[in-house]
Structures are given as structure tokens and as C-alpha cells.
MDTraj code that builds the backbone (N, CA, C; nanometers):
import mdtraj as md
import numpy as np

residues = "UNK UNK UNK UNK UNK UNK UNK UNK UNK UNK UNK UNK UNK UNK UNK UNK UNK UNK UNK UNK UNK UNK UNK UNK UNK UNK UNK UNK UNK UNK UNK UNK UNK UNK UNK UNK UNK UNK UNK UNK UNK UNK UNK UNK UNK UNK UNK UNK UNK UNK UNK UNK UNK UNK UNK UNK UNK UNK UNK UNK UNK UNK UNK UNK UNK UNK UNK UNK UNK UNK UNK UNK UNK UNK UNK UNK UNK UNK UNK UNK UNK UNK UNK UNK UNK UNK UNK UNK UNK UNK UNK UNK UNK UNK UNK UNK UNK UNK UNK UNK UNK UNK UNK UNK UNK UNK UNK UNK UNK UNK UNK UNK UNK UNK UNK UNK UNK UNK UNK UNK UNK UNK UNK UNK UNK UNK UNK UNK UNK UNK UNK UNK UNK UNK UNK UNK UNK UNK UNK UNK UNK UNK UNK UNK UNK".split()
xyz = np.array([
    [0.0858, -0.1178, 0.0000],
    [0.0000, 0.0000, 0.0000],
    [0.0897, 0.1233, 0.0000],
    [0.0934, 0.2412, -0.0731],
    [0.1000, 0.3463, -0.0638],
    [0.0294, 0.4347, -0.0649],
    [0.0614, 0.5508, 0.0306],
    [0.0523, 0.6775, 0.0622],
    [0.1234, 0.7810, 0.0471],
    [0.0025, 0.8914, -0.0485],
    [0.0978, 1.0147, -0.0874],
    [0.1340, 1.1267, 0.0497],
    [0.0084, 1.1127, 0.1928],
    [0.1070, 1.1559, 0.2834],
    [0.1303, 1.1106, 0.4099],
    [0.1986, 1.1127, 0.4524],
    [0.3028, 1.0109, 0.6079],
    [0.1999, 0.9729, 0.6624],
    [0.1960, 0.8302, 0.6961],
    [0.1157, 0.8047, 0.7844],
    [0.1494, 0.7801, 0.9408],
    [0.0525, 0.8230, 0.9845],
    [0.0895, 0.8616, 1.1857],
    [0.2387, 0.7652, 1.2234],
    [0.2548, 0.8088, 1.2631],
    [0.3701, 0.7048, 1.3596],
    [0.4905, 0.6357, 1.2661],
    [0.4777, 0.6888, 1.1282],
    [0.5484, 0.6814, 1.0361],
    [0.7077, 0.5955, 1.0556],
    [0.7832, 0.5207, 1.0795],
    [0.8840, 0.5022, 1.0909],
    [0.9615, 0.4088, 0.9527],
    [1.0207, 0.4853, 0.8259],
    [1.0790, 0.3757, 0.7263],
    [1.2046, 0.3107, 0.7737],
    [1.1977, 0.1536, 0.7309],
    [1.3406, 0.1263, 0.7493],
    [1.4220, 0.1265, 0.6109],
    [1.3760, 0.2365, 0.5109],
    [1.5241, 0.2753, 0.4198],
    [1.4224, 0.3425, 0.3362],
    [1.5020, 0.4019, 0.2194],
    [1.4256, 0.5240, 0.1395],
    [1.5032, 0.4865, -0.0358],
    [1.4259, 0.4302, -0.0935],
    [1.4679, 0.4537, -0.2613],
    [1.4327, 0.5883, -0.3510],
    [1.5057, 0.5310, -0.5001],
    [1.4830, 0.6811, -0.5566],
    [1.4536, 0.5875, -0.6826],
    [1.3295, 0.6526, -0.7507],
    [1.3064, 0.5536, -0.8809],
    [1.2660, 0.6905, -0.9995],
    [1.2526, 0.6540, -1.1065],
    [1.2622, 0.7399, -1.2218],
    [1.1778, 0.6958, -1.3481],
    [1.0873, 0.7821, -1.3743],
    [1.0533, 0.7655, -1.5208],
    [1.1392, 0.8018, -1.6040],
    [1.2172, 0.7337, -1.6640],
    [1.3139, 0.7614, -1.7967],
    [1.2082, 0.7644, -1.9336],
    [1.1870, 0.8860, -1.9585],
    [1.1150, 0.9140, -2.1050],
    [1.2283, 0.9601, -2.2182],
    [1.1595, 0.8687, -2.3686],
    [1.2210, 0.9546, -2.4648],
    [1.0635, 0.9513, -2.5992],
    [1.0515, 1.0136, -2.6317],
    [0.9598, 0.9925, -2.7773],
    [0.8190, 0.9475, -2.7638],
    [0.7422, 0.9561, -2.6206],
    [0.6253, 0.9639, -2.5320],
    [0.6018, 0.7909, -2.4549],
    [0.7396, 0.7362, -2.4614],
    [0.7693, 0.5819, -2.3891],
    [0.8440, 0.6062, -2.2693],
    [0.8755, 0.4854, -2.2245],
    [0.8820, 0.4787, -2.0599],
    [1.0025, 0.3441, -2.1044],
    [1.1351, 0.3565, -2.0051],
    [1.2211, 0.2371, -1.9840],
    [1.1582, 0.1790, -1.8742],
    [1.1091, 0.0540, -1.9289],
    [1.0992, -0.0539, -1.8153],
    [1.2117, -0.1327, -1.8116],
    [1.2522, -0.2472, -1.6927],
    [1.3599, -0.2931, -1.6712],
    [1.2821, -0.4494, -1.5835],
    [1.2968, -0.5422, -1.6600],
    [1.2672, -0.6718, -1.5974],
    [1.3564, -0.7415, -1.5191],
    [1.3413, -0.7875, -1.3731],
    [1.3937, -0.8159, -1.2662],
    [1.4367, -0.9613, -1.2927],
    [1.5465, -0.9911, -1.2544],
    [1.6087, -1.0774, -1.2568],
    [1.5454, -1.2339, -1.1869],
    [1.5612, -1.3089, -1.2368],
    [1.4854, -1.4874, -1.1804],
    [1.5142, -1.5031, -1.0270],
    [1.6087, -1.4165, -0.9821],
    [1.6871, -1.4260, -0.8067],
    [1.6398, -1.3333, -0.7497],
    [1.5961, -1.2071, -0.7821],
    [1.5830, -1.0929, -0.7368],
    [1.4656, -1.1164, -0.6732],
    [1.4285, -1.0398, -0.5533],
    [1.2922, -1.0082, -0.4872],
    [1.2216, -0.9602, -0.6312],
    [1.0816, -0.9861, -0.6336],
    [0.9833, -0.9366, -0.7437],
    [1.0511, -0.9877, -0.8620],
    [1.0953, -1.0750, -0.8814],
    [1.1670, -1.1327, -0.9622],
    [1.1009, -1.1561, -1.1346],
    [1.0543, -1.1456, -1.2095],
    [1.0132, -1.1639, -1.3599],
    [0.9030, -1.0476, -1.3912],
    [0.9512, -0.9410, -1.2653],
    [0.8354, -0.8210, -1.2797],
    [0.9033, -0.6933, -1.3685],
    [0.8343, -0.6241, -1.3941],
    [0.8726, -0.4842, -1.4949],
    [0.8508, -0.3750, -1.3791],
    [0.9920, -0.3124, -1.3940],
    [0.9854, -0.1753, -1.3215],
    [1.0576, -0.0964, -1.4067],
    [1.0851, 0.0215, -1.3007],
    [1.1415, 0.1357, -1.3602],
    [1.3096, 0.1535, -1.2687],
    [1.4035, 0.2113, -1.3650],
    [1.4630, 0.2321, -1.2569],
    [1.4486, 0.2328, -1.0753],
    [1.5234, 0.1546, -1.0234],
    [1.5365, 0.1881, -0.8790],
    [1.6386, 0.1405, -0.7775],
    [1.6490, 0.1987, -0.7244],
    [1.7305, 0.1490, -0.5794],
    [1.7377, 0.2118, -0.4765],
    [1.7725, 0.1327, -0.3478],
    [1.7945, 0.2136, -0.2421],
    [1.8865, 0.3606, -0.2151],
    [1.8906, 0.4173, -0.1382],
    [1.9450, 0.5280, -0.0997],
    [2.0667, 0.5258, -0.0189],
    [2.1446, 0.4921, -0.0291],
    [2.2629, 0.4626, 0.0085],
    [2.2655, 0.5954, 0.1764],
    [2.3763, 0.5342, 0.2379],
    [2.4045, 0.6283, 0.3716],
    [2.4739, 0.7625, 0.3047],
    [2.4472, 0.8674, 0.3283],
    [2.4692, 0.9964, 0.3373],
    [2.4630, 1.0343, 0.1660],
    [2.3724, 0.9764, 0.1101],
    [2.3324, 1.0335, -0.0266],
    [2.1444, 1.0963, -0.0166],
    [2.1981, 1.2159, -0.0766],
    [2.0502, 1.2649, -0.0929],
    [1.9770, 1.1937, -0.1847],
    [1.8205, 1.1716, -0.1825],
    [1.7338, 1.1350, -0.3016],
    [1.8597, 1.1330, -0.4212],
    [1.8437, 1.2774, -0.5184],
    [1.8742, 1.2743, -0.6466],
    [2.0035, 1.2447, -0.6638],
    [2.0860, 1.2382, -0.5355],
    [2.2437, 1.1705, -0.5557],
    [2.1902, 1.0300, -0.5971],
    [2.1073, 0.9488, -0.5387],
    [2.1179, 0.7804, -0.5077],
    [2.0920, 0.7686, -0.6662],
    [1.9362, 0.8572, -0.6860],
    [1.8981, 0.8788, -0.8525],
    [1.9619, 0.8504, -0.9350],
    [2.1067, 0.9588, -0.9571],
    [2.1803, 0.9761, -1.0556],
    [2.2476, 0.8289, -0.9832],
    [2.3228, 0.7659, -0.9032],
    [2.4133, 0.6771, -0.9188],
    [2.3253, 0.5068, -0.9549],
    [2.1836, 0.5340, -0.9347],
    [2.1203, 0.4358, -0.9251],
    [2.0992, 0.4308, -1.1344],
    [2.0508, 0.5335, -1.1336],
    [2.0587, 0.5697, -1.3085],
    [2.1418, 0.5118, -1.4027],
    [2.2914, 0.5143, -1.3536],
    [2.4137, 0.4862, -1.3665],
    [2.4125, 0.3310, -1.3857],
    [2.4456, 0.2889, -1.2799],
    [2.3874, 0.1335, -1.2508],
    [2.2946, 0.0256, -1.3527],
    [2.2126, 0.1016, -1.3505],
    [2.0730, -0.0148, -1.3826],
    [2.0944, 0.0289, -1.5391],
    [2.1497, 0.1216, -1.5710],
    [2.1482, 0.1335, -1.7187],
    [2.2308, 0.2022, -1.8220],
    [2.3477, 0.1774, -1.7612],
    [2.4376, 0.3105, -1.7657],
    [2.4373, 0.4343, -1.8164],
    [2.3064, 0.5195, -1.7701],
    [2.2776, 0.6937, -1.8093],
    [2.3653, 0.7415, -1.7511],
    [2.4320, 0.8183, -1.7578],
    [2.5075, 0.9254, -1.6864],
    [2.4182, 1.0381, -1.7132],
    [2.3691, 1.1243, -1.5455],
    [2.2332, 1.2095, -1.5765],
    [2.3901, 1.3594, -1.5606],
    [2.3414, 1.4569, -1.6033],
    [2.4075, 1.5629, -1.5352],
    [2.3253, 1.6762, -1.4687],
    [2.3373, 1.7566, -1.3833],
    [2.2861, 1.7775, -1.2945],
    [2.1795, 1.9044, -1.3947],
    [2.0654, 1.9107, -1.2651],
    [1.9382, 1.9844, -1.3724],
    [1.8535, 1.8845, -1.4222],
    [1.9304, 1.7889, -1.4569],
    [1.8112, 1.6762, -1.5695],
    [1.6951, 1.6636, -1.5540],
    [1.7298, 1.6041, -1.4076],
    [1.6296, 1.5382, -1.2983],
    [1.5187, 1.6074, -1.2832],
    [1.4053, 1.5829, -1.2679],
    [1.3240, 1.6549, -1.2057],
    [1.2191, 1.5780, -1.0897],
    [1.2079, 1.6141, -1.0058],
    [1.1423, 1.5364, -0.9196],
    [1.0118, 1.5456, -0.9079],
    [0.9223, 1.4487, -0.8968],
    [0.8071, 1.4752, -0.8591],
    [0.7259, 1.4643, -0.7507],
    [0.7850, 1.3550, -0.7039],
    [0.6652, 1.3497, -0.5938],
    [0.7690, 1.2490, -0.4663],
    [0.7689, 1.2671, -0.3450],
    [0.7582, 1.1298, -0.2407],
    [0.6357, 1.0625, -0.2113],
    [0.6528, 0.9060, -0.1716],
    [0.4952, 0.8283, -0.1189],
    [0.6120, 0.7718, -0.0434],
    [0.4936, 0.7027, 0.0845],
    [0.5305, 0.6218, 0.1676],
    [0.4534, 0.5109, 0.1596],
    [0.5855, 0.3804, 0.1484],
    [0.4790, 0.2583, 0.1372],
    [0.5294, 0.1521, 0.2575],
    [0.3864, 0.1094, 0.2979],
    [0.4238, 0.0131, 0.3953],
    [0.3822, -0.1241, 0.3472],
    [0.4734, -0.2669, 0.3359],
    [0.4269, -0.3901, 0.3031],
    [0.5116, -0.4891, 0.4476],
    [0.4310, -0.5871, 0.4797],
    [0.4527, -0.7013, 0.5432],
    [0.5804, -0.7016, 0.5826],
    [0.6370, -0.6404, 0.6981],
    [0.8074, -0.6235, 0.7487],
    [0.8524, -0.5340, 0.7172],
    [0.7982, -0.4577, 0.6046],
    [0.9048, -0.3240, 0.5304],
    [0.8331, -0.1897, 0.5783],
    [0.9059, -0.0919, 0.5971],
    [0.7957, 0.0393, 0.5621],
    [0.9565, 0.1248, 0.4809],
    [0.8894, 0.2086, 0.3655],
    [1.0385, 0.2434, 0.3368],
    [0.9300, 0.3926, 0.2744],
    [0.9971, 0.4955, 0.2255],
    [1.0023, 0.6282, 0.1530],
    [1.0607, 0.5829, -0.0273],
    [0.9337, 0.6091, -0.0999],
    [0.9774, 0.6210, -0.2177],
    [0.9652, 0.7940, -0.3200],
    [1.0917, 0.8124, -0.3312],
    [1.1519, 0.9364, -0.4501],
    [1.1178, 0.8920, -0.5828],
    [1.0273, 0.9811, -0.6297],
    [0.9984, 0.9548, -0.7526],
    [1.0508, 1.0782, -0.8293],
    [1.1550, 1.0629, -0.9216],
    [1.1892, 1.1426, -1.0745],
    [1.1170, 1.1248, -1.1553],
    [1.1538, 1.2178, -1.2518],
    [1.1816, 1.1493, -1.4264],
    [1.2702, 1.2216, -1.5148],
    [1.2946, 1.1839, -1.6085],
    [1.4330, 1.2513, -1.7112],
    [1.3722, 1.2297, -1.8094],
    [1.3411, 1.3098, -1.9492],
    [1.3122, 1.3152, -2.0470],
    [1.4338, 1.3380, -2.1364],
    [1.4254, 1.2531, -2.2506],
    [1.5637, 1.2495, -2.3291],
    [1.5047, 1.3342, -2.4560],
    [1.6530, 1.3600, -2.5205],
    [1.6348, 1.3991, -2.6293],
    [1.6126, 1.3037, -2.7684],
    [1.7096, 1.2045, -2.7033],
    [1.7361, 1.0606, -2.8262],
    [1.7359, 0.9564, -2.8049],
    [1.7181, 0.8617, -2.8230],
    [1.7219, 0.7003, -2.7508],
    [1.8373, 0.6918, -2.7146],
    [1.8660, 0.6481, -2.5783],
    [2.0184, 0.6137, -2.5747],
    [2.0420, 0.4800, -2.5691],
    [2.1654, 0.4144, -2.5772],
    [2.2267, 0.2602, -2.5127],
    [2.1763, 0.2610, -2.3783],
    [2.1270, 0.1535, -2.3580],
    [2.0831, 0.1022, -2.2401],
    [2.2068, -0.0230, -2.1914],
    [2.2180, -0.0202, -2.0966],
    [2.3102, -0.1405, -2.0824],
    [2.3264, -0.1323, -1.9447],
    [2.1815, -0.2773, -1.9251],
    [2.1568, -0.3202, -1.8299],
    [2.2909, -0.3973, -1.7296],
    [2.2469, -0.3860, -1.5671],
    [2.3470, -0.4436, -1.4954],
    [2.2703, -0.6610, -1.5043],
    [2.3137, -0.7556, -1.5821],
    [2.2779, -0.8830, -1.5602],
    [2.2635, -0.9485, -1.4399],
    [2.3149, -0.8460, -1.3436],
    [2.3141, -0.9299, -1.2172],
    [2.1913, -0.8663, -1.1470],
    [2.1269, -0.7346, -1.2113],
    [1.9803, -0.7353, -1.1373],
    [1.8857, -0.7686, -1.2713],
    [1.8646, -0.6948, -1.4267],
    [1.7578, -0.6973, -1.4773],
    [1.8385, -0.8008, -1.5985],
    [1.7227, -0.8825, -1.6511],
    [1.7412, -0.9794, -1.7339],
    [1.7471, -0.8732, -1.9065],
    [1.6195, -0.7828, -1.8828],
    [1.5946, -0.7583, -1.9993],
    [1.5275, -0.5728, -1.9654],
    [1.5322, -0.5421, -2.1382],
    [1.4285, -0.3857, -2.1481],
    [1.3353, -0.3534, -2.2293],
    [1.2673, -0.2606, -2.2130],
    [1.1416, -0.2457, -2.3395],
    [1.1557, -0.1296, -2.3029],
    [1.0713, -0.0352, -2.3587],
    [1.0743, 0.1027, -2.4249],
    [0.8623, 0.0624, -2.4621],
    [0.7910, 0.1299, -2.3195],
    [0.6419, 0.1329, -2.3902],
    [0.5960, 0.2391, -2.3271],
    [0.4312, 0.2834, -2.4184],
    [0.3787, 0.3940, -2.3618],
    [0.3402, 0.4191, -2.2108],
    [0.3048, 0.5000, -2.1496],
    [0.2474, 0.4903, -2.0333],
    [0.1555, 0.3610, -2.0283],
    [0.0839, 0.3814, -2.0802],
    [-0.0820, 0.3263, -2.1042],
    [-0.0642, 0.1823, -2.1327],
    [0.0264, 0.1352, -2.2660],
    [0.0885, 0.0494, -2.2714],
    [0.1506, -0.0710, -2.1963],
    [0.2304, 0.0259, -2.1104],
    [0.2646, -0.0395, -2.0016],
    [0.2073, -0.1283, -1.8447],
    [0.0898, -0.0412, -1.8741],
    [-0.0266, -0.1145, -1.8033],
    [-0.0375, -0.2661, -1.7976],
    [-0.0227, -0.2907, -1.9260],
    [-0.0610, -0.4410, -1.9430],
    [0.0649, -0.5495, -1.9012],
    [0.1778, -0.4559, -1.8274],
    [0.3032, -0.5525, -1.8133],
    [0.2747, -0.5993, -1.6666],
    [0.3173, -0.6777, -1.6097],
    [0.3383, -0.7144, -1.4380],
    [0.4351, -0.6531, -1.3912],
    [0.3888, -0.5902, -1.2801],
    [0.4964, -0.4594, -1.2060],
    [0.5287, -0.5137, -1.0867],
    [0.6195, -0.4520, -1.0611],
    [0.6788, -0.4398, -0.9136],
    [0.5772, -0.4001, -0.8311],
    [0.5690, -0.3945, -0.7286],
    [0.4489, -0.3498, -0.6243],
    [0.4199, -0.1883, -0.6332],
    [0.3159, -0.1782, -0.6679],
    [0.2571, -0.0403, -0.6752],
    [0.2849, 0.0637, -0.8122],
    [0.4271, -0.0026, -0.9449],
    [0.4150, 0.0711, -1.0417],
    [0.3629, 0.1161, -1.1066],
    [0.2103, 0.0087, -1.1123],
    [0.0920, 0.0524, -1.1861],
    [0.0355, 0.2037, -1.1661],
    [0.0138, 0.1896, -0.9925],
    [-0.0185, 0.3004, -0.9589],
    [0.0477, 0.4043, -0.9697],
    [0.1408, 0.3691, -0.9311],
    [0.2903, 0.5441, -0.9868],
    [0.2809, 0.5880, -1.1363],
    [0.2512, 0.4915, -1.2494],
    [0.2337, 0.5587, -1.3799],
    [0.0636, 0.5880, -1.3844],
    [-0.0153, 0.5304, -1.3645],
    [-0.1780, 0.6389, -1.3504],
    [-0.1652, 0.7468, -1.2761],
    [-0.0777, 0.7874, -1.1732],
    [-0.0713, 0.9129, -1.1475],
    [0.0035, 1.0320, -1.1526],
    [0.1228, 0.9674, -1.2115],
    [0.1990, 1.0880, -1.2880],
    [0.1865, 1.0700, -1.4518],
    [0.1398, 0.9835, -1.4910],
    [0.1181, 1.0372, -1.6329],
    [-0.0277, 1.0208, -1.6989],
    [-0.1203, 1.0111, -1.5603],
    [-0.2706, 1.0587, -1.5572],
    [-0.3508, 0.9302, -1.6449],
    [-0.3247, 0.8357, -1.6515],
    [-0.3670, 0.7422, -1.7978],
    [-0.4719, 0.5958, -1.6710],
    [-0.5526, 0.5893, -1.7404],
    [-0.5987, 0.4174, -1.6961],
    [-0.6096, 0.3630, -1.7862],
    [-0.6276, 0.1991, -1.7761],
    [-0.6677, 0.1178, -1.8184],
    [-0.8200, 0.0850, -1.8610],
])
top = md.Topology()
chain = top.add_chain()
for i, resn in enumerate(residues, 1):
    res = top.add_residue(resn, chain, resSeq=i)
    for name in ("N", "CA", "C"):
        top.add_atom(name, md.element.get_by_symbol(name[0]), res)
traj = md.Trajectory(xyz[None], top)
């Protein structure tokens, strides 16, 4: 479950930073590895927040990582925090996005995502997400199913 604001007594045990990567009115999804928690699901960029990195630091190094973007600073734009709590976890999720000018090389890390696609918002609907992505793209890019 997420929530767009804190709920009472709020305590996360860690905080990610995830990103809509747009180019040409599509979305990078990134399919999770056969080992990975959420494992054969479609997300978007993400990862945790490392100790003494702000949100859009973890962003840009998490960016880096999962696909090798190198963002430079400005890119980013942020939109929103939610807080989600599931079964043992409660954590803070940073939501970006970066709009490109051109398709770039993607070049996934094999040891988290197997594979990538490039689909519309709307599109993307019809993939199996990570917990709650569905909901993060109906509300920043306004679309249902």
C-alpha cells in the first residue's frame, strides 16, 4: 500500500529513488532478474538510498547502474515522495523522471535486470509490475486502463 502523505507514527526502514526515464512519449521498463525479490516483474529504474546520499544523488548513481545513463545535474526533475508500507518493510519512495532527447544505449546491470522495453504509459499497463508501479504511472502520467 501506498501513501501520498506520512502516515501517523510513520517510521521507514530505508528510502529509494526511482525514475521515469522518457524519450519519444515511452517509458524504460527494466525486468527483474529470476533471483531478485519481485523477480520476472517490470519496473522502472530503482534502488535504495545509500548512507549519506541525498534522493537525487542515489537517482543519478542508481541511473548509472541499472542502465548506464550518466544524468548531469538539472536533468532530474522530481516529482513526488509516497510512503509505502508492506509485510516487514515500511520504506520512503523518490519519484523522478528525465526526459531524453534521443534514444540512448541502455546497458543493463545482468546481475539485477534480465531484460528492457521502451512502452507507452498506457501500454505499459498491461506488463506485471513491481508493487505499486501501476499506480505510480496512472498518477503521474494521468492514464488508466
Amino acid at each position: 500500500m501506498f501513501y501520498a502523505k506520512e502516515p501517523e507514527g510513520f517510521k521507514p526502514d530505508f528510502s529509494v529513488a526511482s525514475c521515469f526515464l522518457e524519450y519519444d512519449g515511452e517509458i524504460l521498463l527494466l525486468l527483474r532478474q529470476n533471483e531478485k525479490h519481485m523477480n520476472n516483474m517490470w519496473g522502472i529504474p530503482t534502488g535504495k538510498i545509500e548512507k549519506g546520499e541525498t534522493p537525487l544523488m542515489g537517482m543519478r548513481r542508481e541511473l548509472f547502474e541499472e542502465t548506464g545513463i550518466r544524468v548531469k545535474r538539472g536533468q532530474l526533475r522530481f516529482f513526488t515522495k509516497c510512503y509505502m508500507i508492506f509485510p516487514g518493510e515500511k520504506l520512503i519512495a523518490y519519484i523522478f523522471s528525465l526526459k531524453l532527447d534521443s534514444r540512448p544505449k541502455i546497458v543493463i546491470d545482468p546481475n539485477e535486470h534480465k531484460d528492457f522495453k521502451w512502452a507507452t504509459p498506457r501500454g505499459a499497463l498491461d506488463e506485471r509490475f513491481v508493487t505499486n508501479l501501476d499506480d505510480w504511472i496512472r498518477v503521474f502520467y494521468g492514464v488508466t486502463k
